[in-house]
MITOR-785758 format. One line per field, with one value per atom (N, C-alpha, C, O): residue in one letter; x, z, y. Coordinates in steps of 0.001 Angstrom, whole numbers. Atoms other than C-alpha are relative to their C-alpha. Layout:
<sites>
type = A;...
x = X;...
z = Z;...
y = Y;...
</sites>
This chain:
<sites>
type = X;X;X;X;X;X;X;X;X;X;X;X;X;X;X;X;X;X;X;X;X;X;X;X;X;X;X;X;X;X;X;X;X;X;X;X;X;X;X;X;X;X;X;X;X;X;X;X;X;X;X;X;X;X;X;X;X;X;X;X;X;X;X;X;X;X;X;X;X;X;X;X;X;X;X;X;X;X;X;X;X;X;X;X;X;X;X;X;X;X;X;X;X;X;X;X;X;X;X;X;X;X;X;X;X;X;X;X;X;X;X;X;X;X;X;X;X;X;X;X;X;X;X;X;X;X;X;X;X;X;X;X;X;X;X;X;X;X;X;X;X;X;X;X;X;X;X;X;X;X;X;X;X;X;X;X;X;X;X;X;X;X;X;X;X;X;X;X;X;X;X;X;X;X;X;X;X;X;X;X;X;X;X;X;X;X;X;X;X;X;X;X;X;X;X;X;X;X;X;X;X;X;X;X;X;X;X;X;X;X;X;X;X;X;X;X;X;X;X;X;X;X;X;X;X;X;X;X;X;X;X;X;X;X;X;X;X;X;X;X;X;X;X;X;X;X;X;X;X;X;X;X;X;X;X;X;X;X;X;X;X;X;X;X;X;X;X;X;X;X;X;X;X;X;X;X;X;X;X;X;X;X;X;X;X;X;X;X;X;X;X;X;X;X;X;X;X;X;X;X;X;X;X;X;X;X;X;X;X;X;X;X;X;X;X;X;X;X;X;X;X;X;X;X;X;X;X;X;X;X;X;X;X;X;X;X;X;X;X;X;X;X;X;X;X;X;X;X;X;X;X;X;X;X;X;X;X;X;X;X;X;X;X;X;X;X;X;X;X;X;X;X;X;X;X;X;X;X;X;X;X;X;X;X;X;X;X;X;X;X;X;X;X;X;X;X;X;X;X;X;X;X;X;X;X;X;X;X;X;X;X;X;X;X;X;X;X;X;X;X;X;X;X;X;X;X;X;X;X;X;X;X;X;X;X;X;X;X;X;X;X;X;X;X;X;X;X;X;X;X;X;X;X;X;X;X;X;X;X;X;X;X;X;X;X;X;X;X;X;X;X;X;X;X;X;X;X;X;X;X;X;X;X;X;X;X;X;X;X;X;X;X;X;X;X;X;X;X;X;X;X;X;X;X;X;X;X;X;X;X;X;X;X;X;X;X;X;X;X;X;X;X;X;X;X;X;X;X;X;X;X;X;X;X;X;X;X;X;X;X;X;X;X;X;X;X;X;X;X;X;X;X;X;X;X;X;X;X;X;X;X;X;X;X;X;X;X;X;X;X;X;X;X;X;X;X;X;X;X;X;X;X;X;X;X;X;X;X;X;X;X;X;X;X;X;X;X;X;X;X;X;X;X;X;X;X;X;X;X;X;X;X;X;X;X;X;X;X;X;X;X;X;X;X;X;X;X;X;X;X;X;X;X;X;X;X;X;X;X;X;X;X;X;X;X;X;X;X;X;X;X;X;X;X;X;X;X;X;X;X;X;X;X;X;X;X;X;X;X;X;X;X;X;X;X;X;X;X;X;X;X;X;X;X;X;X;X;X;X;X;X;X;X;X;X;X;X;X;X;X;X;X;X;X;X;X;X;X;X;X;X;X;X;X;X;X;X;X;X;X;X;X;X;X;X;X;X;X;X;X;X;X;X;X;X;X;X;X;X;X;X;X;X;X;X;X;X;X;X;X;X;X;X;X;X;X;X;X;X;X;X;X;X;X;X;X;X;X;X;X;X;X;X;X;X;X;X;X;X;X;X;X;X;X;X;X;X;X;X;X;X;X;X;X;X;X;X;X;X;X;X;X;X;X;X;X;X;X;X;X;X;X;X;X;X;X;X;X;X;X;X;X;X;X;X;X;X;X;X;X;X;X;X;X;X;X;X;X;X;X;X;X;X;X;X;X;X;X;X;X;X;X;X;X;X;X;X;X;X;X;X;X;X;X;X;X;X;X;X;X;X;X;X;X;X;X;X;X;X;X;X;X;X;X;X;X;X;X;X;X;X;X;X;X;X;X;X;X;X;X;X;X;X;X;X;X;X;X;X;X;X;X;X;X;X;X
x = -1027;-45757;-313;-1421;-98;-45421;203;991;-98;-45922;1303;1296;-1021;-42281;486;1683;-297;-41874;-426;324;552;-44350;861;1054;-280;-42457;827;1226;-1026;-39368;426;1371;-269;-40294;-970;-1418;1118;-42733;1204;1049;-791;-39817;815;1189;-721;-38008;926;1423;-1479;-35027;904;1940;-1217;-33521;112;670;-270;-33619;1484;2260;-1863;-29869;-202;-1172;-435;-28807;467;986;-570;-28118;1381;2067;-1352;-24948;850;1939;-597;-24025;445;1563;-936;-23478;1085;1675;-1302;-21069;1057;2220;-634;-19738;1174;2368;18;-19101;1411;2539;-775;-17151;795;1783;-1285;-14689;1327;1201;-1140;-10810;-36;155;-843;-10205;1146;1904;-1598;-7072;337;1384;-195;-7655;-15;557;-123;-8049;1296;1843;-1552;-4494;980;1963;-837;-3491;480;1631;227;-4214;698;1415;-624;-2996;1308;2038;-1339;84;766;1867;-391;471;216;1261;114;-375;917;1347;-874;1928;1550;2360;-1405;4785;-15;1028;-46;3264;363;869;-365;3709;1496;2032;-1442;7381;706;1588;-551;8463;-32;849;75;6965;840;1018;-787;9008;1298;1862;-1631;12356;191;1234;-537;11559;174;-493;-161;12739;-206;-769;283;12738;906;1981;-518;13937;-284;-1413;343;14384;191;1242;1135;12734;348;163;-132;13906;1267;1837;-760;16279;165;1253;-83;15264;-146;-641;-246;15788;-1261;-899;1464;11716;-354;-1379;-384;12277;-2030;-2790;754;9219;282;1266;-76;8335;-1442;-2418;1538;5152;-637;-1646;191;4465;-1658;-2494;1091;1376;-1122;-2221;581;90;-133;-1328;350;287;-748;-1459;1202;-1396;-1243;-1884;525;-4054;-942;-2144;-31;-4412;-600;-1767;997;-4960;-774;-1649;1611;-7268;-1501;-2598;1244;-9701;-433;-1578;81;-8968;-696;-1733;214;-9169;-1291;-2053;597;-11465;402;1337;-1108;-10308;209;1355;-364;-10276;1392;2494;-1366;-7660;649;1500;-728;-6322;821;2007;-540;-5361;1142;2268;-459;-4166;990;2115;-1340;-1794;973;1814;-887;-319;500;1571;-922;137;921;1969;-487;1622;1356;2311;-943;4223;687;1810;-575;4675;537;1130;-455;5180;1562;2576;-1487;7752;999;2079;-868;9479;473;1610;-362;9647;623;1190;-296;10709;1419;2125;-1891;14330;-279;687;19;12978;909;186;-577;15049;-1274;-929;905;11684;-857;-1919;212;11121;906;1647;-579;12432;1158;1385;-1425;16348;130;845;-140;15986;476;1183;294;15563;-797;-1572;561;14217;632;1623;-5;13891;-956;-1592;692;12360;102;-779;-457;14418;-485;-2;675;12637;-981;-1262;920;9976;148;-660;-801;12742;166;373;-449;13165;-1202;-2137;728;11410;-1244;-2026;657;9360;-899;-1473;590;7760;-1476;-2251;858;4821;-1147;-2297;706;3741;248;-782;-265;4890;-1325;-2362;1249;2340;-1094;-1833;904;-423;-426;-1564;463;-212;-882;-1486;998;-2357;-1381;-2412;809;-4621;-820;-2051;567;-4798;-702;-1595;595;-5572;-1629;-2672;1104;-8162;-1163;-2328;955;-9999;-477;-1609;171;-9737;-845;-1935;479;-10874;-1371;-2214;1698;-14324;-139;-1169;886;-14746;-168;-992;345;-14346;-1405;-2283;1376;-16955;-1609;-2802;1396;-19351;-603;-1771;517;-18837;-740;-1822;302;-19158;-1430;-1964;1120;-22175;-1065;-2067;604;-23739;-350;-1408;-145;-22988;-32;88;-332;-22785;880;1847;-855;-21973;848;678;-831;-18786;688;779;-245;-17297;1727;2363;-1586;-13728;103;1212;-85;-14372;-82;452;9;-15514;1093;1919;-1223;-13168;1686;2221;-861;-10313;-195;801;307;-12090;244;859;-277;-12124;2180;2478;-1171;-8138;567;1066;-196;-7439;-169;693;311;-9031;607;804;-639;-7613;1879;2617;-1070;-4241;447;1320;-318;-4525;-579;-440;700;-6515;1413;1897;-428;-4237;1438;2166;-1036;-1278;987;2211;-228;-529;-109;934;410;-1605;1205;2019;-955;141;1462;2114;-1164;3444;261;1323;-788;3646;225;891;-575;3477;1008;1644;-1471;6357;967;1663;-917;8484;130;1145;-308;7347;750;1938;-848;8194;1169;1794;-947;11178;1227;2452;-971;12644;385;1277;-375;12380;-474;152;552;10440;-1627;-2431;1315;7543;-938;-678;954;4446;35;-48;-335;4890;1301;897;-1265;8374;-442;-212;515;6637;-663;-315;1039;3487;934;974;-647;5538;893;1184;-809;7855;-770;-531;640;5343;-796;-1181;703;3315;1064;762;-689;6255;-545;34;486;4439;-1219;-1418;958;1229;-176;-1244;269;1684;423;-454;-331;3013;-758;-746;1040;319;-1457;-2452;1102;-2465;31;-939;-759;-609;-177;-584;300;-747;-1336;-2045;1641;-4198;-795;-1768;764;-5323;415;-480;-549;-3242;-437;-1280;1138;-4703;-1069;-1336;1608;-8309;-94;-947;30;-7355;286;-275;-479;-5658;-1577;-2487;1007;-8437;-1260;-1815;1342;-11365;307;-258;-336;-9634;-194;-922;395;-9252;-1558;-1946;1683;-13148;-544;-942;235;-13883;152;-660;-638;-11497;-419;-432;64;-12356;-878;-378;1149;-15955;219;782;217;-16172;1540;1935;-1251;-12660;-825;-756;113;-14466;-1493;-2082;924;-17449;-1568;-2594;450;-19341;45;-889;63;-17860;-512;-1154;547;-18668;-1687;-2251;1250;-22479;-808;-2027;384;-22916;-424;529;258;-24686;357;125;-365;-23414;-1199;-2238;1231;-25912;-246;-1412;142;-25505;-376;-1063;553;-26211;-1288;-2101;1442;-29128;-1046;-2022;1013;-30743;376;-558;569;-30000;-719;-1678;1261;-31770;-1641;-2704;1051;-34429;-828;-2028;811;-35306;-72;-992;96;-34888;-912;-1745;1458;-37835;-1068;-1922;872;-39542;-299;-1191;476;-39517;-840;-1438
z = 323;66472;766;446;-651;68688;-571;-1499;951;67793;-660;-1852;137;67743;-1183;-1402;797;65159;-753;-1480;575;63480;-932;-2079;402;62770;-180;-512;569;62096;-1482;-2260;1432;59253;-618;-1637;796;57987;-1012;-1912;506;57137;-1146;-1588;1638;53819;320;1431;-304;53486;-683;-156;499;51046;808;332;-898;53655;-326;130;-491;53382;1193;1166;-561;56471;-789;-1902;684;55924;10;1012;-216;55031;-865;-1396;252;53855;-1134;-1086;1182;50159;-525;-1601;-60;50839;695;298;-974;53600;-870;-581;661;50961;-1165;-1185;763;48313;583;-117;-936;51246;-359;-246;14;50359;1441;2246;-1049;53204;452;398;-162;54261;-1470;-2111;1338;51279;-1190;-2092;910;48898;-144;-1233;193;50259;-452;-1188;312;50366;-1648;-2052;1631;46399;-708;-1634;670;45365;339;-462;-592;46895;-788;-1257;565;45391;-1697;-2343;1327;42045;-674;-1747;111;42203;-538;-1420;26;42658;-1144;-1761;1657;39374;-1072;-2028;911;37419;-258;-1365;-100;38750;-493;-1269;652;37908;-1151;-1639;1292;34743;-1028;-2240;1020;33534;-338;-1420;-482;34622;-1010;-1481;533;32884;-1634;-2267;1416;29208;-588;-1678;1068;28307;-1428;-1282;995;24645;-900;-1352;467;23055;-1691;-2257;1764;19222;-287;420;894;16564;686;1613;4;16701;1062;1627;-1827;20203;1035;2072;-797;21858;1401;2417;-418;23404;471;34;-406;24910;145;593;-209;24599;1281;1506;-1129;27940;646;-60;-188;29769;797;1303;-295;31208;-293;588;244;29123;581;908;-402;30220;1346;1623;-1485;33952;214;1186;-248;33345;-208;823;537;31281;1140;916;-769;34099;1168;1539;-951;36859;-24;840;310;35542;-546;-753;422;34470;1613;1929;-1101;38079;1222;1885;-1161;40406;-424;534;213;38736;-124;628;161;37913;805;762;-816;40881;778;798;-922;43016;-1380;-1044;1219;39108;-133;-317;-8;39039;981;841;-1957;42682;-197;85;353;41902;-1100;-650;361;38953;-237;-831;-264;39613;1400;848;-577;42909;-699;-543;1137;40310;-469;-109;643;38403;871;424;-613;41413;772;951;-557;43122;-971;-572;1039;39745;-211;-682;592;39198;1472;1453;-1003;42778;428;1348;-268;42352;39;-105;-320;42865;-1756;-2686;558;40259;-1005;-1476;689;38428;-1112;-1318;1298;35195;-484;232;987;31877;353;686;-336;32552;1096;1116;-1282;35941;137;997;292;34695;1181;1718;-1394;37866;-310;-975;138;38164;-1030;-2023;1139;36516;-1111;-1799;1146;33873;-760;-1885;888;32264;-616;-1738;681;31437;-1459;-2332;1372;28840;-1246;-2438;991;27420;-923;-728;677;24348;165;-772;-772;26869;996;1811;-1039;28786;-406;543;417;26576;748;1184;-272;27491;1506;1981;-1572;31308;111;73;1;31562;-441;539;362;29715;1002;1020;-920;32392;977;1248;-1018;34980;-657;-166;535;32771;-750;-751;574;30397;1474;1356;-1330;34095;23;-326;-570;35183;-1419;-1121;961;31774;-381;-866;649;30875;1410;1189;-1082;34563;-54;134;77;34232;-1423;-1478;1439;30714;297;-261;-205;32301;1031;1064;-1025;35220;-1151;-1001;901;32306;-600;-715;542;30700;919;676;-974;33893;687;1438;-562;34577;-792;-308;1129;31458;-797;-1425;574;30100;356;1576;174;30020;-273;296;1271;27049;-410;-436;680;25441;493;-185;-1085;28283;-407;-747;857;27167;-1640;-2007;1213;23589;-46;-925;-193;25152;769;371;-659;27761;-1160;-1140;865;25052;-1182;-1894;1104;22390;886;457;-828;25533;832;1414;-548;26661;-1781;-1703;1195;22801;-291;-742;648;22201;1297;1128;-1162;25570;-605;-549;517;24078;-765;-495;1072;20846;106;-846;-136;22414;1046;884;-512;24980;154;226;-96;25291;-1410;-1275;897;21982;-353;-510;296;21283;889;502;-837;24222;-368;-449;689;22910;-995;-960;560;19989;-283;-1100;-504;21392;235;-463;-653;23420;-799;-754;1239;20392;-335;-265;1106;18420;1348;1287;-1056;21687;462;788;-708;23165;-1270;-1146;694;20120;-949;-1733;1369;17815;-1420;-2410;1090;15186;-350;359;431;12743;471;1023;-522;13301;-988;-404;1159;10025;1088;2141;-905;11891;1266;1519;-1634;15647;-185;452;-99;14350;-773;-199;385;12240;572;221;-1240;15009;1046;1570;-1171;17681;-840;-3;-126;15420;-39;-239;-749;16340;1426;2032;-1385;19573;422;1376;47;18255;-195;137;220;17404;1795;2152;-1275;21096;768;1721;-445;22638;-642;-117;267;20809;921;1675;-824;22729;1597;2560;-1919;26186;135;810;-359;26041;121;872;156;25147;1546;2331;-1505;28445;831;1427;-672;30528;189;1283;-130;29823;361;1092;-587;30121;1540;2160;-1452;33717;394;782;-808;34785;37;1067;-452;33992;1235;2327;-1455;36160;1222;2042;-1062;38713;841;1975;-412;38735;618;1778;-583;38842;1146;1726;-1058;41346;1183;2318;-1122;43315;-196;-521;298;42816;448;-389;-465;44825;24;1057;568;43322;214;1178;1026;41453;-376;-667;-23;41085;767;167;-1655;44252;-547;-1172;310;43800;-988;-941;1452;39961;146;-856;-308;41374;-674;-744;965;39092;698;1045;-1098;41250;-443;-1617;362;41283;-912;-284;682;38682;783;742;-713;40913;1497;1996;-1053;44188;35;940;-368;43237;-194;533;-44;41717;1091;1561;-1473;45038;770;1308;-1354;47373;-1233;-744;691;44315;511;779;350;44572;1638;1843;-1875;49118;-77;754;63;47910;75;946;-53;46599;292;-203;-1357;49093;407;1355
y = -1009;59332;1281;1712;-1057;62321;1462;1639;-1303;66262;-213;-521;-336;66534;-1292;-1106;623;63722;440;1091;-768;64881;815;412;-1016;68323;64;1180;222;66731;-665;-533;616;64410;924;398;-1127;67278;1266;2091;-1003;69132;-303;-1390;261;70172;-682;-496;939;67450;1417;1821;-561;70068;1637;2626;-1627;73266;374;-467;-409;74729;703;1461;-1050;76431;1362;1442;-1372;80217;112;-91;-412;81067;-1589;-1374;1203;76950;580;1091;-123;77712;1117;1222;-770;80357;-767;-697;583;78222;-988;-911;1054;75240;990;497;-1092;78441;60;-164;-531;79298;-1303;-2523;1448;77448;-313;599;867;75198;-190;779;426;73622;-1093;-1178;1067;70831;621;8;-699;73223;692;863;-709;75212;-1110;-1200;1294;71933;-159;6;515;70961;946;567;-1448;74823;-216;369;520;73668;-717;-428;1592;70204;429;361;-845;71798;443;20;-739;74326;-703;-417;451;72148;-852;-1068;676;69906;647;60;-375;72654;237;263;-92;73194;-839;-473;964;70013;-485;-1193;96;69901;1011;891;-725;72590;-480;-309;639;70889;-1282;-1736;1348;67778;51;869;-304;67306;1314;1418;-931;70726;-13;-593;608;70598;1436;1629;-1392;74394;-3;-306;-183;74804;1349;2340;-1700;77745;497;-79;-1105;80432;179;75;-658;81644;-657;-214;944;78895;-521;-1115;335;78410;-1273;-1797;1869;74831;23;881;764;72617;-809;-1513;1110;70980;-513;-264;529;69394;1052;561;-1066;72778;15;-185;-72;73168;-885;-437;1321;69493;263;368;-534;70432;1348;1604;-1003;73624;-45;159;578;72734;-1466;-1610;1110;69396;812;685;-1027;72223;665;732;-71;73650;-810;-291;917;70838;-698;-1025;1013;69008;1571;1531;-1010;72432;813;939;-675;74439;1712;1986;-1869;78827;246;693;-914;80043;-886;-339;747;77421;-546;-1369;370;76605;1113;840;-1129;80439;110;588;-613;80771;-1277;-863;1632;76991;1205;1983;-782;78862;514;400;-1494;82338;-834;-1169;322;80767;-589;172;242;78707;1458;1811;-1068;81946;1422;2404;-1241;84289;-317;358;319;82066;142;579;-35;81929;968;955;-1485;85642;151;1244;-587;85872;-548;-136;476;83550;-1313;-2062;1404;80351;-933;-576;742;78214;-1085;-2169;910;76686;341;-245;-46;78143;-1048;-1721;1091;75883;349;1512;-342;75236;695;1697;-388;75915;1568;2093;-1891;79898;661;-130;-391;82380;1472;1772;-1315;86011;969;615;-637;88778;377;893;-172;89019;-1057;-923;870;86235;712;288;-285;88411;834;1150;-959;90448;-1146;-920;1188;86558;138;915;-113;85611;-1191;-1355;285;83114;456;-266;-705;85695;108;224;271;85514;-1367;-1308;1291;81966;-19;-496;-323;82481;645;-16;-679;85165;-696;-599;537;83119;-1436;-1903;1095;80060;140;-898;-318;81420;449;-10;55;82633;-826;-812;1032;79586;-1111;-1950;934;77795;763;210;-341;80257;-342;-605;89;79846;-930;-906;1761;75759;-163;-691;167;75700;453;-424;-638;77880;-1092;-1764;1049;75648;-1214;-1938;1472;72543;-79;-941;217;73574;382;115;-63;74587;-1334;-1707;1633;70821;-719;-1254;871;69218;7;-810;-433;70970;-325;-852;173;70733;-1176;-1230;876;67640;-1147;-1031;1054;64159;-1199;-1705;429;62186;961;2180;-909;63004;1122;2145;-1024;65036;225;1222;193;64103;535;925;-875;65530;1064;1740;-1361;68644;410;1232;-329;68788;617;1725;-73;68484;1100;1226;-898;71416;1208;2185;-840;73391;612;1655;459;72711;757;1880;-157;73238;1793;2548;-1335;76630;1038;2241;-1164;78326;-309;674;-8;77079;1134;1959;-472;78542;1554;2321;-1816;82351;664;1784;-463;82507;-25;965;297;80493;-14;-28;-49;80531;1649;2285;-1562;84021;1186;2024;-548;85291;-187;854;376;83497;570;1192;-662;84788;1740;2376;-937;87861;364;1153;-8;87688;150;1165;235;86487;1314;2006;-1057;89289;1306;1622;-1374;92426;-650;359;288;90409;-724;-711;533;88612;584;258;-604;91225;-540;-163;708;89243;786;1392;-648;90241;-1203;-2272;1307;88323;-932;-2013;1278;85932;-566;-1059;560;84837;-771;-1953;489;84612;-1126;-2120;667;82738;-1514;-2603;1335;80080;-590;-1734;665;79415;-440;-1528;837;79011;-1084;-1900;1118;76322;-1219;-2395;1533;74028;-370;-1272;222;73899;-997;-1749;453;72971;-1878;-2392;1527;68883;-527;-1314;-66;68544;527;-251;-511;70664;-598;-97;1234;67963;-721;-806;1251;65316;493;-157;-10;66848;239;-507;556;67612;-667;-740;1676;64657;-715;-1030;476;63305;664;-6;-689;66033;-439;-935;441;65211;-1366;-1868;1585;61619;-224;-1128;277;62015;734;0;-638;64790;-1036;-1417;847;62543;-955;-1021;1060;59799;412;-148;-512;62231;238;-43;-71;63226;-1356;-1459;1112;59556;-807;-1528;434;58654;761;286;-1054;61781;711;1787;-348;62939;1122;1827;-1591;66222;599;1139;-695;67430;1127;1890;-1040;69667;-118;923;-75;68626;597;916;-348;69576;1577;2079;-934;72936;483;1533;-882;73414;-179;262;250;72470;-892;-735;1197;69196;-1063;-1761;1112;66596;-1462;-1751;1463;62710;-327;-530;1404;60907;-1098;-1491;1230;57940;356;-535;-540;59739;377;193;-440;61260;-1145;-1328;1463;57719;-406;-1055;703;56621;709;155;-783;59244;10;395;53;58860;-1041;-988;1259;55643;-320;-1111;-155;55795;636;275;-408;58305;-722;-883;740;56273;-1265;-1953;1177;53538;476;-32
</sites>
């Protein structure tokens, strides 16, 4: 074996170049890509079956389920950036709020509540899912789903019956017992969420994973055990 072999297999395998794990943080084109693709899931989810609940006419639609979905699959930051993107084209005329609703006058509706809360409920289910994924194991789908659940009910929920109460003119007894028509329907998509997102992870390991800094289990028993050859 020659110096120069030598001082090649002498060396750390795990060196990073300077600068890589910023490099690795930067969106890409697959990432504009996905913020893209995203975007347009949440669009269509508003369109489909919306079905408007109470007095003020608050249509139930799969809205929540595609938000909720981008953030477990993208992670906050390209979960945010998907659907404020959704919510900016919407405020800007695009035709893809519920009932093909658009403009800023939606935000005077008594929907403007839960509009506003989608980007946020993204950026937040998104940082909770990279904490599971990171953290955890077993039972990733039970957490996933407690996590999806409680950004519902802080934000999206919270935020909603907000809205109600400044836009619809309602006390909060009124707001809060009208939005828990929301809640048996918002069980149900989460549960579908966490069920599609895991698939996704599975199907597509460095989604999200990679980025949230959770290493394959099965990758590393393989460069383990190539060790210890």
């Amino acid at each position: 074996m020659t110096h120069t072999d030598k001082a090649v297999t002498n060396q750390p395998a795990t060196s990073p170049e300077p600068g890589a794990q910023s490099a690795r943080n930067r969106w890409n084109a697959t990432d504009l890509g996905l913020i893209a693709v995203f975007a347009a899931l949440v669009a269509g989810s508003a369109l489909i079956a919306a079905i408007p609940v109470g007095g003020l006419g608050v249509p139930i639609t799969l809205q929540t389920l595609a938000v909720m979905l981008t953030g477990m699959a993208l992670g906050p930051g390209r979960a945010f950036a998907a659907v404020g993107l959704y919510t900016l084209l919407g405020l800007a005329g695009l035709p893809i709020f519920s009932g093909g609703r658009s403009g800023l006058g939606i935000l005077a509706g008594p929907s403007a509540g839960y509009i506003i809360a989608f980007p946020l409920a993204a950026l937040a289910v998104g940082w909770l899912t990279t904490i599971v994924l990171r953290r955890t194991v077993k039972y990733r789908g039970l957490f996933l789903f407690a996590a999806a659940m409680a950004t519902s009910i802080v934000l999206v929920h919270s935020l909603g019956v907000l809205g109600m109460m400044v836009n619809g003119k309602l006390d909060l007894s009124k707001a809060f017992l009208l939005d828990l028509a929301y809640y048996p329907g918002d069980i149900i998509k989460n549960v579908l969420a966490v069920t599609v997102a895991l698939a996704l992870h599975k199907a597509f390991p460095d989604l999200l994973i990679r980025r949230a800094g959770v290493r394959n289990n099965g990758a590393v028993a393989t460069r383990e055990g190539q060790a210890g050859n």
